[in-house]
N, C-alpha and C positions, 0 to 999 in steps of 0.2 A: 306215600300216603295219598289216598284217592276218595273223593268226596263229593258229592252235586249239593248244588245248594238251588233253592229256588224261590221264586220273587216272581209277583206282577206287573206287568207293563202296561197300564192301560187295560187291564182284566184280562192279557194274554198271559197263560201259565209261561215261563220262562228256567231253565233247567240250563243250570252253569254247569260243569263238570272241572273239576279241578284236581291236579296234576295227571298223570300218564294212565291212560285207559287201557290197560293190558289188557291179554285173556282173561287172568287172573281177576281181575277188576267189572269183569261186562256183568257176569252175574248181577254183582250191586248198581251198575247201571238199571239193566234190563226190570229190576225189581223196580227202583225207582220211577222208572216209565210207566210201568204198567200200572201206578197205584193214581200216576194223572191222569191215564186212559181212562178210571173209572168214572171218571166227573168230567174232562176235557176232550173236548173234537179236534180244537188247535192248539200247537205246541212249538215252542220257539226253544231249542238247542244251542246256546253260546260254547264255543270252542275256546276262546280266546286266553284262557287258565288251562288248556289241554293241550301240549306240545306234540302228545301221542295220541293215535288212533289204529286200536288194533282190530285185523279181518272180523275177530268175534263182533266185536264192539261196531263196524260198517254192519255187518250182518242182523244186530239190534236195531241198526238207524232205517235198514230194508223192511223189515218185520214192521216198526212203527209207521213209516211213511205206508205200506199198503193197510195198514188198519185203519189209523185216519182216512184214507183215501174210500176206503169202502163205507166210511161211516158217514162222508161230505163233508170232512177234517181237512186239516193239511197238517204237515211238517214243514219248518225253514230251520235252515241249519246259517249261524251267522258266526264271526269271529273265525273263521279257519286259517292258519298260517299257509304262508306260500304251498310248503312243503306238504301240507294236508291236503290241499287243495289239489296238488300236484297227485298225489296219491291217487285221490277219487277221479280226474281228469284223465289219467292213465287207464285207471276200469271201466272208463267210457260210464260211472256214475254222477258227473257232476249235471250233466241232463235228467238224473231220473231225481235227484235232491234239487230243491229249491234251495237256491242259497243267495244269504243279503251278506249286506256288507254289517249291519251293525244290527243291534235288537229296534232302536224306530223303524227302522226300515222294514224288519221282517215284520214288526206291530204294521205295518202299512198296506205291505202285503197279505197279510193276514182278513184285513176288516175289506180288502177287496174280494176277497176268496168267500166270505161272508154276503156277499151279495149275490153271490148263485145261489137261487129257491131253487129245490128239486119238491114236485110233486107230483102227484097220479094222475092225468090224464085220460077222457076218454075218448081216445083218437080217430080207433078206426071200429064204428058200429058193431057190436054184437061182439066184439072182441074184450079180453083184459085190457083195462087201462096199462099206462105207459108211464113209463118213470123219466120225467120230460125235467132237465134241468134249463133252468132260464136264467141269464144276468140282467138284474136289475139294472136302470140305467146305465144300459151298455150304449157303446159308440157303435154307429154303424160302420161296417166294412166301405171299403173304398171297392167300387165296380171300373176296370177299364176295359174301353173297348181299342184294339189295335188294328188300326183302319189301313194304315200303310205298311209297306214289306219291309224289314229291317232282321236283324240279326240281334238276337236275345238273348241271356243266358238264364237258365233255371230258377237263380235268384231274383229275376225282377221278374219272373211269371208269376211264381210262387204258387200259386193255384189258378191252372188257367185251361183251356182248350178249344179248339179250331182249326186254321187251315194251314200249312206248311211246311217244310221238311224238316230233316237231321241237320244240325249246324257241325257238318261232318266234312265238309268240302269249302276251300277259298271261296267261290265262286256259287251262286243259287243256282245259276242254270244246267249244275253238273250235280243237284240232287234230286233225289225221287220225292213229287209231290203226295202228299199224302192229308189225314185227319190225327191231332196228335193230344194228346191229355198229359196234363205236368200237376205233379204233387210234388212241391218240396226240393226233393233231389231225385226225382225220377220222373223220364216219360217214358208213355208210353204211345207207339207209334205205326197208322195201320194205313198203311201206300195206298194209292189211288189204283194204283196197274196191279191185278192180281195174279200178275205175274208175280210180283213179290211179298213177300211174307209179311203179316205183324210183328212186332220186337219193339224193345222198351231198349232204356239207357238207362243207369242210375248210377251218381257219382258223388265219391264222399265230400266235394267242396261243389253247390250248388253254384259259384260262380264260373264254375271249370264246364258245365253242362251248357248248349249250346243250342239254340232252334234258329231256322229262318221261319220267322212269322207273316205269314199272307193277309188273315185276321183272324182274329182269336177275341176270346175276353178275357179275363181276369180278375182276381178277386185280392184283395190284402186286407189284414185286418182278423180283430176277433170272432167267432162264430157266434150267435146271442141266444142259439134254443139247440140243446141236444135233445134227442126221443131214442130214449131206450126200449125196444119192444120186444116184452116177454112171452105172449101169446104162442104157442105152438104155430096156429095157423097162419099160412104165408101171408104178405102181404107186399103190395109192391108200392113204389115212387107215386105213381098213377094217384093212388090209394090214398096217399099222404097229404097229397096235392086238394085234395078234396076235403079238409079241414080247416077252418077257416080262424083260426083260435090263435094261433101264430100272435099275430099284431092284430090291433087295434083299424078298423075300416079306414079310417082317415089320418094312417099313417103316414108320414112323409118319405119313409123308405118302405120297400116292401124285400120280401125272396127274391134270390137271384142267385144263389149258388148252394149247391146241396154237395156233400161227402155222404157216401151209404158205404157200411159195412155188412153184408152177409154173411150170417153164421152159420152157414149151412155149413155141416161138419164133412160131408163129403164134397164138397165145389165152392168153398167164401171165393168170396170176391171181395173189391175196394171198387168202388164208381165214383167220378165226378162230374155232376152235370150242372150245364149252366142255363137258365132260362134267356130265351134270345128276342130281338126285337119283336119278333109278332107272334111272340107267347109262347111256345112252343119249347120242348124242352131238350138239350142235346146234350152229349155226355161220351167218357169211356168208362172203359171198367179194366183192373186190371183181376186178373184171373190166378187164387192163390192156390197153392198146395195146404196151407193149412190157417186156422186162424187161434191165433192165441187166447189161451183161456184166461181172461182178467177177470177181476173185481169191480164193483161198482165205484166209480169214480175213476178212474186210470185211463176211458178212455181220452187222452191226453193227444196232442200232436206227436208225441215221442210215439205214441203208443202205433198211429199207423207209419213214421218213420220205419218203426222196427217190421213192420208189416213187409213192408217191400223192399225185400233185400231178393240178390241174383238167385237163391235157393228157395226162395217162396216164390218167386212169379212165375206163373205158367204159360202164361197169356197174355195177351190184352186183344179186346172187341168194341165193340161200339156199345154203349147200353142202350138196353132196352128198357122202354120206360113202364112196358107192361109184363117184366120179368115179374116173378111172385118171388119173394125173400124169406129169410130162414132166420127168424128170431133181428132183424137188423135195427143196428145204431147207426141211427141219422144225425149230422152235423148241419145246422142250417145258419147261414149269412142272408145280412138284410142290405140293402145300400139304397142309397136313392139314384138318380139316372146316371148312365154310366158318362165317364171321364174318358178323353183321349188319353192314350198313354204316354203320351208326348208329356202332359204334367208334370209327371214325376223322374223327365230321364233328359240328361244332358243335352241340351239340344244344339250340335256339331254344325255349321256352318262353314265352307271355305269360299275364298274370293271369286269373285267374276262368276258369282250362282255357278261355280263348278259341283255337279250332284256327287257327293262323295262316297268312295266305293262301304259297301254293307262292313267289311272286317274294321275298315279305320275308324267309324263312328264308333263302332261296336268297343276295339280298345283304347278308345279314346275318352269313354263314357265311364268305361273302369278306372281310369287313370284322373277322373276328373270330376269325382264325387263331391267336391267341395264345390261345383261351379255349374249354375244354371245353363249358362250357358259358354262356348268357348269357339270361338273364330280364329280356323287356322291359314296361315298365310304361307304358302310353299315358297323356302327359302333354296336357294339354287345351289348347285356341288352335292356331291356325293355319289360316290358310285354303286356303294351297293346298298343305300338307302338312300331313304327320304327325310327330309327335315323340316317341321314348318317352324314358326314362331307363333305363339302362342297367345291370344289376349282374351283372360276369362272373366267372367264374371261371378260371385257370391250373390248368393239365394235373397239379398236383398237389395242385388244390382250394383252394389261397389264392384268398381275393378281391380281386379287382384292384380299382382305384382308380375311382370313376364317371367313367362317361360319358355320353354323348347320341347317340342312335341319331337323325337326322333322313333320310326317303324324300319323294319327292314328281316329279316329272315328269324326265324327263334333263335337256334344257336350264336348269332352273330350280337341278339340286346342282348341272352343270357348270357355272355362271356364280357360285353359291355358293362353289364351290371357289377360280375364279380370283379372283374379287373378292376375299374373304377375304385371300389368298395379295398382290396387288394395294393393297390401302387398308388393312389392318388391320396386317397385322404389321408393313410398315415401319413403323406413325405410333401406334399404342397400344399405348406399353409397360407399362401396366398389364394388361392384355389379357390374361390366358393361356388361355384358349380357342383350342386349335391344331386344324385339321383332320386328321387322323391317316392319312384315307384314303378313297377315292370307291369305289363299284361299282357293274354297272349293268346293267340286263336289262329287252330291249325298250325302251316309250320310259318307264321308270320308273330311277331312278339313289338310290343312299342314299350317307351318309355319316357318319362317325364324329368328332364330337366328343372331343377327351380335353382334362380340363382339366389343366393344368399348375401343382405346388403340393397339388396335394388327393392325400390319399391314407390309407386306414384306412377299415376295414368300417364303421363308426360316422359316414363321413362323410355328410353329406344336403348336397344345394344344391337351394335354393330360387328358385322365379321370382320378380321385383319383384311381380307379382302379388298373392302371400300376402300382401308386408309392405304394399300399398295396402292390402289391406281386414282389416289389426290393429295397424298402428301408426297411433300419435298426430301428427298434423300436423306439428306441430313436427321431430318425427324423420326424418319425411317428405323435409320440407326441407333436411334436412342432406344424407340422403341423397343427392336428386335433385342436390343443389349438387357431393356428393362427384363424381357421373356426369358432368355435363353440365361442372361447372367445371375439375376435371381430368383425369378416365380420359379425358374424349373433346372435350377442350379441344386438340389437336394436328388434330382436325377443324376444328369449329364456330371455334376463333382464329386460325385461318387464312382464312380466306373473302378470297378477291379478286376485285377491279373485274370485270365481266364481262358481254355480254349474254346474257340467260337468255330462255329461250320457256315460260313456266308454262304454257299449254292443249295442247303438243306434249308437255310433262314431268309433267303431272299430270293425264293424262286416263284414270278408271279403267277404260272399253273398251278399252281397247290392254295392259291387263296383265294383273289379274282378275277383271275382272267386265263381260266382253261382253254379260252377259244382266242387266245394271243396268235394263234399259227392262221387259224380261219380266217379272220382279218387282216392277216398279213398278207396273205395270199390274194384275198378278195380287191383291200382298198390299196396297195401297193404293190401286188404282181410280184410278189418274192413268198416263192414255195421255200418251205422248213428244209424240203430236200437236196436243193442248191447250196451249195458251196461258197456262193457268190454275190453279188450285182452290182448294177451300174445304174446312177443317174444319169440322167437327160442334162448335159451343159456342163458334166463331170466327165473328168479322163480317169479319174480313181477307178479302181476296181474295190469293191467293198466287201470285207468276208462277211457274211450273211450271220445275223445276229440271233437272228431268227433258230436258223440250224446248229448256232453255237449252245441255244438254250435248251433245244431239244436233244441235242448228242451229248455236249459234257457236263449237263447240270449233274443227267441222274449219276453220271462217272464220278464225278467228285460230290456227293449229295455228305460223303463219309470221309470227306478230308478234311481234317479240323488245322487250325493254327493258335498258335498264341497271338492274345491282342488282349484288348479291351472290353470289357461286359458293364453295360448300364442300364437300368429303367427307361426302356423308351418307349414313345406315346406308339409307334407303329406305321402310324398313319396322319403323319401330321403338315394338315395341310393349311391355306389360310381361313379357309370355312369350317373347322375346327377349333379355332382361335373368337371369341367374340369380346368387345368390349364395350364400357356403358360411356355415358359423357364424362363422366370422369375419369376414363382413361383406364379402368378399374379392367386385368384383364380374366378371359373366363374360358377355363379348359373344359371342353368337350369331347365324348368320341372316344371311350377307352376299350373299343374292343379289340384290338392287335398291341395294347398294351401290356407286354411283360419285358426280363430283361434280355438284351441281345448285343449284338454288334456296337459299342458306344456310340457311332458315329454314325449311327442308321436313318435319327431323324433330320441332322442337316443336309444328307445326300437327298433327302424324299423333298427338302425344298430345294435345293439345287435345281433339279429337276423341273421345278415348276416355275423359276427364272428365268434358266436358262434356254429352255423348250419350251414352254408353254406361256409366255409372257410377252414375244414382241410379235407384234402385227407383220404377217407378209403376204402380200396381194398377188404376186406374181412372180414367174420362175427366177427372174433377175435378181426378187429380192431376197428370194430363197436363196440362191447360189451365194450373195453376197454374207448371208446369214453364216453359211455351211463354212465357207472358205475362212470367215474368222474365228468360227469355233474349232477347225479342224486344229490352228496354232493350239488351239488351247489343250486340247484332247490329243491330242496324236501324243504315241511317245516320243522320248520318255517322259511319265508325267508321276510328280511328289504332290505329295499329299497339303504342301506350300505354295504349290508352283502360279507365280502370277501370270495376269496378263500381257501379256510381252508388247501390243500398240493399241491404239486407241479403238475406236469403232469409227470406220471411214463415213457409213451410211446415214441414210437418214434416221428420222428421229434419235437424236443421240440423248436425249434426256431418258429417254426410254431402256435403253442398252446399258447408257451407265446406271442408272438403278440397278439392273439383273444384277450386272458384272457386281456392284458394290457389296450388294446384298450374298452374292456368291461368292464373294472373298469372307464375307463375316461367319459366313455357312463354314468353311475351312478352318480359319478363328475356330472357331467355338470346337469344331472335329477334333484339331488339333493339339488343341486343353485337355478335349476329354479322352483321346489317345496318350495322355499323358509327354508330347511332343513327339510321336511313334507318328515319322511321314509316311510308312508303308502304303502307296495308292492302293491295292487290292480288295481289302475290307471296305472302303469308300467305292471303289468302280461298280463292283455286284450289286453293294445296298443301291448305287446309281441306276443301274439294269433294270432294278426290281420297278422300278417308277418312270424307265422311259423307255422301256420295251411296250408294257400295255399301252401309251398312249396311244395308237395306233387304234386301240379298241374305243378312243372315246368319240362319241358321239359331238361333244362341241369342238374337239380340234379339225381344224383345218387341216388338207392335204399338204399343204406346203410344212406345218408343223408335224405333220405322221411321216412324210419323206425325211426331217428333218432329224428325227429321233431314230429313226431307222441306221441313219447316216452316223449317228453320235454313238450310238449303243455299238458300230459296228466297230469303231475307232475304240472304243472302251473293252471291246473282246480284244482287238486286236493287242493292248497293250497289258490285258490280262494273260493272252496267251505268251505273249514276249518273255514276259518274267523280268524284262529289264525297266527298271526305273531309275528315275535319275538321282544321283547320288549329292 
């Protein structure tokens, strides 16, 4: 049974439709409709009693919306369920329906739409008047001018044009300078050097579109006088300009940005021009194959969206403001003096007035739409990113709760984001460390931290970091127990039977560090091609570890074993790790997170104890370094195996930390090998994090000699095959 019923809202006719609007059904629709048409301009369509919508019955709701529309009517369509909704959002119609949430709303919309007078105008002398719509107290457009060079994307131009190039390159001084006009989701774009061609951009997510802005202006905001000119005889911009009837003499805003359609049926065009500081008027125009034939009323912002798609533009030039035009509808904005565009856009700050590069502010701005402003502070570690810490501020100067600003290559946030999203939040409910949001320009991508829990200007969170090198061992321990035994015991306690391939999963040319052999060669004098080497104060002869990763990685890259498979972080270091005054801890960092090797991420701290954690000044101290890790490393060595004597050297507070800390690392392997001491799956995962050290920029020589020295005793014992039993 199908039925409309109808009722006024406030003197808007209102048309319920009640149960399922088949084909069968549109008929008595459509009749319905057409008998409010005869008395009504505006019409409000409740869905809400209608579960169904069928193609006839859309194809009704087309019909009414352009009849109203031609007659300076409207349609709102209100009440639609998800799946209706989902419907028309699919046919790319929920843009051409106006649609509310409830019948006030659309009665609201409605008595705004009622404030546009359309009347006859006589614009341009000796010509037909002009069919000139105007909005009554209308708000004026917002005017910016953008005085400094920054990196844009399409959505905060929105309608703009001026000096700069393609946001098509990391870097400004590797783009071609040009003059560029932006509507919407398209520019258009015409070089400086005529060496190079004109060409546009147009892109279905306006935030994804990209300029380096020189200066430009800008417009936001409603348009308040359209002029439709029916007149055969041409006329141009020039022409228009020359009418004084617009506003009022002693208005507080005046013109400042004009949209022109020509309908010249062999050459339309679309132009945008903006009036500039000393009068004068500057513009593009983009150049169509054809211009659509509408109705009075339709021409709509949708309307030149559809304009400028890849298959209509032919062009784009510079407008001329004493082109003559072909029947054209003019869109005209008023503003009063123009605004920097700094106003309305995040404004990015980092310490020590370091000037921050164009792309960081740029995805920093998208990721931090909630915050006037946001001052980032570069937090140290990382190798193949960057990480600041983050302290923002809301639009009314409160400071929001921290965060973590992390940039670094696209695929490496997009596999951060999914991993993340993927292995953490189902399985670490201590965890609150949420990703809040990605963005991304060119092949670089950032993303936003927010921790969950924290909040108050007074908050700080700390990296495990700080607390290795000021707390007491003991504390230490609790600590690492608190981490590893339960925040991320939903990992590591889970590990199941599995064959794993450790030289395919822990070879560090295939992730970061392809130039491990370049360095090797360079900062330590040991070619991949040698066999061999020797330190200075050393009688060892060392088989080159170097040459073992380049010869029998790829050999055995397809030799798998039985062991142990867990969720592990990948890359878990202690600047990975942060926590707040309360102890509260907070996992970062998931892009090398999936499952692998069990005991992958106590080897990757191993590594950072045992190498990269005690200070040595000079060769004595190294040797003495070397000569007690060799007891420890040489074979044969179990996946148990202690330290057999003390640490003779100085600072022993220091050593025993590593040592203590590296015995827990073992612990914790050990549980999650299910008590399988097989050393091998622990040596590789070990390789993978003290072969590159060599490549890092803050270790010291005596620590890159030193890891050379370790990784070569860890081949060695790999290649042995014997451990001890």
């Amino acid at each position: 049974m199908f039925d409309v019923s109808v009722q006024y809202i406030q003197s808007v006719h209102c048309l319920h439709p009640i149960g399922r609007l088949e084909t069968t059904q549109s008929k008595h629709f459509e009749d319905t409709i057409k008998k409010c048409l005869e008395r009504e301009t505006f019409l409000v369509i409740n869905f809400s009693a209608c579960p169904y919508l069928s193609s006839s019955g859309i194809r009704v709701l087309l019909n009414t919306s352009r009849e109203l529309a031609s007659a300076g009517g409207q349609l709102v369509l209100t009440g639609l369920s998800s799946e209706m909704l989902q419907v028309l959002q699919i046919a790319g119609l929920d843009s051409v329906f106006e649609i509310c949430a409830d019948d006030v709303q659309a009665v609201t919309c409605i008595e705004q739409c009622k404030r546009t007078e359309i009347t006859l105008e006589n614009i341009f002398p000796g010509k037909a008047p002009c069919e000139t719509e105007r909005v009554r107290d209308a708000l004026d457009s917002c005017l910016y001018e953008w005085k400094h060079p920054q990196l844009a994307g399409f959505d905060t131009l929105y309608i703009a044009a001026g000096e700069g190039a393609l946001g098509e390159t990391l870097q400004r001084k590797d783009a071609v300078t040009g003059f560029f006009v932006t509507l919407f989701h398209c520019t258009g774009f015409i070089p400086d050097d005529p060496a190079y061609a004109p060409d546009f951009r147009i892109v279905s997510d306006p935030a994804q579109g990209t300029l380096f802005v020189d200066h430009a202006l800008s417009t936001r905001g409603p348009y308040r006088v359209r002029v439709t000119v029916s007149d055969p005889e041409p006329v141009s911009i020039r022409h228009l300009l020359q009418y004084k009837g617009f506003s009022p003499p002693q208005a507080a805003s005046s013109l400042c940005t004009m949209l022109c359609l020509d309908r010249n049926p062999q050459r339309p065009s679309l132009s945008v021009v903006f009036r500039q500081e000393n009068g004068t008027w500057e513009g593009g125009t983009f150049l169509l194959q054809k211009e659509n034939v509408l109705q009075r009323g339709e021409y709509s912002e949708q309307t030149l969206r559809d304009l400028l798609t890849w298959e209509n533009i032919m062009g784009v030039t510079r407008h001329d403001m004493d082109a003559l035009l072909d029947r054209p509808v003019f869109w005209l904005f008023f503003a009063g003096k123009a605004q920097n565009s700094s106003v309305f856009q995040t404004q990015v700050v980092c310490e020590k007035e370091e000037v921050p590069e164009d792309h960081l502010v740029f995805l920093t701005r998208k990721l931090y739409t909630d915050s006037v402003k946001a001052e980032l502070e570069k937090l140290h570690g990382g190798y193949s990113a960057t990480t600041f810490r983050v302290r923002s501020f809301d639009h009314q100067g409160r400071v929001l709760r921290p965060t973590v600003l992390k940039t670094g290559d696209r695929p490496m946030i997009q596999r951060e984001a999914e991993r993340c999203k993927q292995y953490a939040m189902p399985y670490i409910l201590n965890n609150s460390a949420m990703i809040l949001g990605t963005s991304f320009y060119c092949q670089m991508g950032a993303l936003r931290y927010n921790f969950v829990g924290i909040g108050g200007e007074d908050t700080e969170l700390k990296w495990l970091t700080h607390y290795f090198h000021s707390w007491p061992v003991d504390d230490l321990v609790s600590l690492f127990d608190k981490i590893f035994l339960k925040i991320l015991k939903p990992w590591y306690g889970q590990a199941v039977p599995e064959v794993i391939y450790p030289y395919a999963d822990h070879d560090p040319t295939k992730t970061f560090f392809p130039h491990v052999f370049r360095q090797a060669e360079e900062e330590l004098g040991i070619p991949e091609k040698n066999r061999s080497f020797t330190i200075g104060g050393s009688e060892k002869n060392f088989l080159n570890p170097y040459h073992y990763l380049h010869e029998e990685y790829p050999r055995r890259r397809k030799q798998g074993m039985d062991y142990y498979s867990a969720i592990c972080h990948g890359d878990l270091n202690m600047q990975n790790i942060l926590l707040d005054k309360d102890m509260n801890v907070y996992l970062i960092d998931f892009s090398e997170t999936r499952p692998r090797s069990a005991i992958s991420d106590f080897a990757r701290l191993e590594a950072i104890f045992m190498i990269e954690s005690f200070p040595m000044e000079n060769e004595n101290d190294f040797l003495q370094v070397l000569e007690f890790l060799m007891d420890f490393y040489e074979k044969p060595v179990t996946l148990d195996k202690k330290f057999r004597k003390a640490w003779p050297g100085a600072l022993p507070g220091l050593m025993d930390r590593n040592m203590t800390l590296t015995m827990k690392m073992r612990e914790y392997a050990l549980a999650a090998a299910r008590g399988n001491k097989t050393f091998t799956p622990y040596a590789v995962a070990l390789l993978e994090w003290i072969l590159p050290i060599v490549c890092y920029s803050s270790a010291t020589i005596w620590q890159k000699r030193l890891s050379a020295c370790v990784a070569s005793l860890l081949c060695e014992t790999i290649e042995s095959g014997k451990e001890a039993q």
